[in-house]
N, C-alpha and C positions, 0 to 999 in steps of 0.2 A: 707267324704260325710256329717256328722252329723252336717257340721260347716254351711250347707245353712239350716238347720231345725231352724222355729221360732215359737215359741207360739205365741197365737193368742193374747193375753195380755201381751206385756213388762213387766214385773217385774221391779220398783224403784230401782237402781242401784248406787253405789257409786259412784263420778265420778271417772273416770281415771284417775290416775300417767299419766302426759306427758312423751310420749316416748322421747329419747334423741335425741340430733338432731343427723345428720351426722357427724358433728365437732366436735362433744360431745363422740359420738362412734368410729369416729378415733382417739381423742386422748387418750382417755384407751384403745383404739385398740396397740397404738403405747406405752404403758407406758415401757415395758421394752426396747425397744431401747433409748427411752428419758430419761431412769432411766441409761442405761448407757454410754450417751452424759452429761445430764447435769450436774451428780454429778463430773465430773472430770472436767468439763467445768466451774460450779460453782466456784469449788475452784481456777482454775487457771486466770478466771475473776476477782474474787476480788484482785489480786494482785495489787501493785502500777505502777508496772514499765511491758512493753513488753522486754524479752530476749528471749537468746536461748534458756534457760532452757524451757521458757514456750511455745515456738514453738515445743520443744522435746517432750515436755509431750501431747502436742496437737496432734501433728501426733501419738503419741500410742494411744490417746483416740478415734482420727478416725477410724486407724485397729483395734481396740477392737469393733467397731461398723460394723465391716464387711465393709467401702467402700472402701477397694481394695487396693492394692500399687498403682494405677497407678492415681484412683480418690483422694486423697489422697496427693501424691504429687503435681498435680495438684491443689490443694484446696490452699495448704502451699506456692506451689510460685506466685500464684494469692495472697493471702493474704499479702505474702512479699512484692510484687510490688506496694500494695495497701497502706501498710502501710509507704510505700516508700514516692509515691506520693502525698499521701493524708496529709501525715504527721502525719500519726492514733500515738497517744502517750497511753492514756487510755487502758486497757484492755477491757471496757466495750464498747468502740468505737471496737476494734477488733472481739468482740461477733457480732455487726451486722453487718459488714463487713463479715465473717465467713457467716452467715445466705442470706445473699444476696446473696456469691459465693455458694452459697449449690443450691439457687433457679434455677441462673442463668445453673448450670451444669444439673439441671436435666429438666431444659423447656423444650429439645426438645424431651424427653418421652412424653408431654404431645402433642397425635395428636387422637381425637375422630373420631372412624372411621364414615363414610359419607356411609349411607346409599343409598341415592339418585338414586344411576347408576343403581340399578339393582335391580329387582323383579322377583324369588323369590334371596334374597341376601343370598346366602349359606353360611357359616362361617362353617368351620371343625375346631374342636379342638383336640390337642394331650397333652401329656404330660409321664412320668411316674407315675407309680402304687402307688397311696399314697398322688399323689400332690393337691387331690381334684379336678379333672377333671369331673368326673360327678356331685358332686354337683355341681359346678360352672356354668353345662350349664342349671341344675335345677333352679339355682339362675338368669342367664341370661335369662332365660324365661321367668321370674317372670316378670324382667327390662323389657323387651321389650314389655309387655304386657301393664304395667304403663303407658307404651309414647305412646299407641294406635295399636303397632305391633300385625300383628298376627303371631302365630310361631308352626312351627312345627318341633319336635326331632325325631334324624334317630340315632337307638341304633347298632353304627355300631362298639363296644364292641361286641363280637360274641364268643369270649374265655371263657369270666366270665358269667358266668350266673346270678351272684349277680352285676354285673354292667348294666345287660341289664335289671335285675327287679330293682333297684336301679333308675334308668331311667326313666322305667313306674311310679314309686310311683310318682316322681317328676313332670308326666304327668297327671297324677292324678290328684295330688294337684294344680295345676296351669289346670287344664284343658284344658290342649294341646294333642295334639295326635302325637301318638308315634308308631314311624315304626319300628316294629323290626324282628327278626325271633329268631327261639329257638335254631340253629345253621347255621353254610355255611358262606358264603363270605362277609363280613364285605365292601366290596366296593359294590356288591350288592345291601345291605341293603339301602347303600348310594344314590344309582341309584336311587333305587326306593321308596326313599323317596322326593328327588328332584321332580321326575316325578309327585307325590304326591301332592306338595306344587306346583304346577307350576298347574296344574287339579283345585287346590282350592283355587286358586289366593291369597296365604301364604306370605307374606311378607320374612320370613326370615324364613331362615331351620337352624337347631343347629346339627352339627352330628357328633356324638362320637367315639372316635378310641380307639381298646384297647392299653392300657398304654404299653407304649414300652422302652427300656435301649438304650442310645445312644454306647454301649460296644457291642450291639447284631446286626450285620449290616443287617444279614437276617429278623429280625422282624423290622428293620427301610424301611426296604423296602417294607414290607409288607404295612405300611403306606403312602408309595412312591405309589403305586400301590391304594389304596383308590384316592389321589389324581387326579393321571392322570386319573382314571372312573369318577370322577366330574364333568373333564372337557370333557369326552365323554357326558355325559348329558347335559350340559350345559358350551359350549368353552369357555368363560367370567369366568367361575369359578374354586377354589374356589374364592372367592370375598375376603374372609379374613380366614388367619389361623392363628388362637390361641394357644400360646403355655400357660399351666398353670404350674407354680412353684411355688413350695414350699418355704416360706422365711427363714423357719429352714434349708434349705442346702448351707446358703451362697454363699461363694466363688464357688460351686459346680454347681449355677445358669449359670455363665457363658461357660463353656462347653458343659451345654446343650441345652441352646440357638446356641449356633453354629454348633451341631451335627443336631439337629432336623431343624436347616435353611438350610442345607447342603442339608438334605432330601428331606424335603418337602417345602423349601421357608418360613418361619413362618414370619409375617408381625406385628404381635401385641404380647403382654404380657399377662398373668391374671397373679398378684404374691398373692397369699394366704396367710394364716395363720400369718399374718405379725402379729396379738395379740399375737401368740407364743414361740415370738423369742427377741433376742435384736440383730438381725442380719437386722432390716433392710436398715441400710446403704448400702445393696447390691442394692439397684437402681442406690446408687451413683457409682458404679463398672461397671453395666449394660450400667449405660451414658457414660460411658467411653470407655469402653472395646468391647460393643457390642449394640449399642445403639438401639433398635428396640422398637418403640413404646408400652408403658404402657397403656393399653386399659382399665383395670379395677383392682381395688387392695379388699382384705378380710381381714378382723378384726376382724370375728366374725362367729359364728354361724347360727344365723338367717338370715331371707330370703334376707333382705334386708342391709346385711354386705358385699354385695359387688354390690362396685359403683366406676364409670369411677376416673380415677385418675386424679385428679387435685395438679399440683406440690404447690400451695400457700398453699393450705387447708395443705399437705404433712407438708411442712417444719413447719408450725406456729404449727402442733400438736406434730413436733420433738423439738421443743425448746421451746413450753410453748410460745409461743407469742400469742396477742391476737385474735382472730377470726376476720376475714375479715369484714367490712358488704359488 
C-alpha cells in the first residue's frame, strides 16, 4: 500500500541504474546452462579437424545439459547430414550449424497463446508443490495487466492455506481481485470465480489448483474434476491449461507433462527457475519427446522474470551469440 504514498514535494533524486533488459536477464538467467554447453563446446570448437572423437564428446556435452537421449540424437544426425552436405570442414562452421539445429528443434514450442476467442478467457493452471505455480500466476497477472488486460484470480488451492494467502498478497500487489474461500471445493471456488469475471466484464481469469503428484491418481483427479466444473460454467473452457515446471527436475519434466495431459488436457508450458539449473536443455527433450507449447519461461525472482518464450532470444542467451535487433 505505501508504494502509491507521495510527498507533496519530490525530493532531488539520483538517476537510476538502467534496469537490464530482458536479453540481458535471460542471459544470467541462463549462465549455468551456458557455463555447461559452452565450456566443453569451447574447447571442442577450437579443434582443427571435425572426427568422431569430437562428435563423441559433443553428444556427452548435450546430455550433460539435460536435452535428452532422443533430442540429442537427433541434433547429432542432423549435424552429420549437414556436415555431409554442406561440406562443414571447420569446427567453427559446426558451432553454427549446431546453433541453427538447436533453433530449428525447439520453433515449434514457440505458439503465444491468442487471446481473441474468448472473454472472460479462463486459463487454469496446475503443477506440482514447489514448481512455483502460484507465483507464476502472481507474475502472469502482472503481464496481462502491462498489455491492457484486466484479470481476476480464483484461489482454487483450497488444501494450503499458505497458498491461498500466498495468492491474496499477489492480489494485493498487483491489485487484482481474488476469489477464494478459507476451505471446501476447489472447483467451486473456480465456478464462481468465472461467474465473477463474466458479472465484471474480466478479460481473463487465472485459477489455481492445488499442487498435485502425477504418482497420486486420486488427487489427479481431483484436478480432472476442477476442469470438467469450468466447462459447467462456461462450455468453451478452459481456454488454456498451464502446466508450471520446474527446470531443476530435468529429465523428470517429461513424465509430468504426460501425466498431467493425461488428466487434464494441458495445452501450454510455464518452465521456471531455468536461473537455477544447468538443466536447461530440457526444452530440447520436451521438443522432442512431448512437444506442448512453451507459453512462458522464469530466470528470476522479480515480477517481471517471467516472459513469453521466444526460441531466438532462448538459443542466442544459450551460446553467447549476439542479441537480435
Amino acid at each position: 500500500m505505501f508504494g502509491f504514498l507521495k510527498n507533496k514535494e519530490e525530493p532531488a533524486v539520483a538517476p537510476e541504474e538502467k534496469k537490464p533488459s530482458w536479453a540481458e536477464r535471460l542471459k544470467a538467467g541462463l549462465a549455468k546452462t551456458r557455463s555447461t554447453l559452452n565450456a566443453p563446446l569451447g574447447e571442442l570448437f577450437s579443434r582443427a579437424r571435425i572426427d568422431d572423437d569430437l562428435l563423441e564428446e559433443l553428444e556427452t556435452t548435450l546430455l550433460m545439459a539435460d536435452c535428452g537421449v532422443e533430442a540429442t540424437q537427433w541434433l547429432l544426425d542432423e549435424l552429420k547430414a549437414r556436415v555431409k552436405r554442406e561440406k562443414i570442414e571447420s569446427p567453427a562452421q559446426l558451432r553454427q550449424a549446431l546453433t541453427e539445429l538447436l533453433e530449428q528443434l525447439l520453433a515449434p514450442l514457440e505458439k503465444p497463446i491468442d487471446f481473441a476467442c474468448h472473454r472472460p478467457f479462463i486459463i487454469m493452471v496446475a503443477g506440482i508443490n514447489g514448481s512455483g505455480k502460484t507465483t507464476s500466476i502472481g507474475k502472469l497477472a502482472r503481464h496481462f495487466q502491462e498489455e491492457g488486460k484486466s484479470v481476476l484470480l480464483a484461489a482454487g488451492d483450497t488444501f494450503r492455506a499458505a497458498a491461498r494467502e500466498q495468492l491474496m498478497a499477489w492480489g494485493e500487489r498487483n491489485n487484482v481481485t481474488v476469489i477464494a474461500q478459507e476451505s471446501g471445493d476447489p472447483a467451486a471456488v473456480v465456478f464462481d470465480a468465472i461467474n465473477a469475471a463474466r458479472a465484471r466484464n474480466i478479460d481473463i481469469v487465472l485459477a489455481d489448483t492445488a499442487g498435485r503428484l502425477p504418482t497420486q491418481p486420486h488427487l489427479m483427479e481431483e484436478i480432472a474434476k476442477v476442469r470438467r466444473v469450468v466447462q459447467k460454467a462456461d462450455p468453451s473452457g478452459p481456454h488454456e491449461v498451464l502446466l508450471v515446471l520446474d527446470a531443476n527436475i530435468g529429465q523428470n519434466a517429461i513424465q509430468q507433462v504426460r501425466a498431467f495431459d493425461k488428466a487434464i488436457g494441458v495445452t501450454g508450458l510455464i518452465v521456471t527457475k531455468l536461473d537455477g539449473t544447468a538443466k536447461g536443455g530440457v526444452l530440447a527433450a520436451i521438443a522432442r519427446q512431448c512437444p506442448k507449447p512453451v507459453r512462458y519461461i522464469g530466470v528470476g525472482e522479480g515480477i517481471d522474470d517471467l516472459q513469453p518464450f521466444h526460441v531466438g532470444e532462448f538459443v542466442d542467451a544459450l551460446f553467447e551469440t549476439p542479441a537480435r535487433p
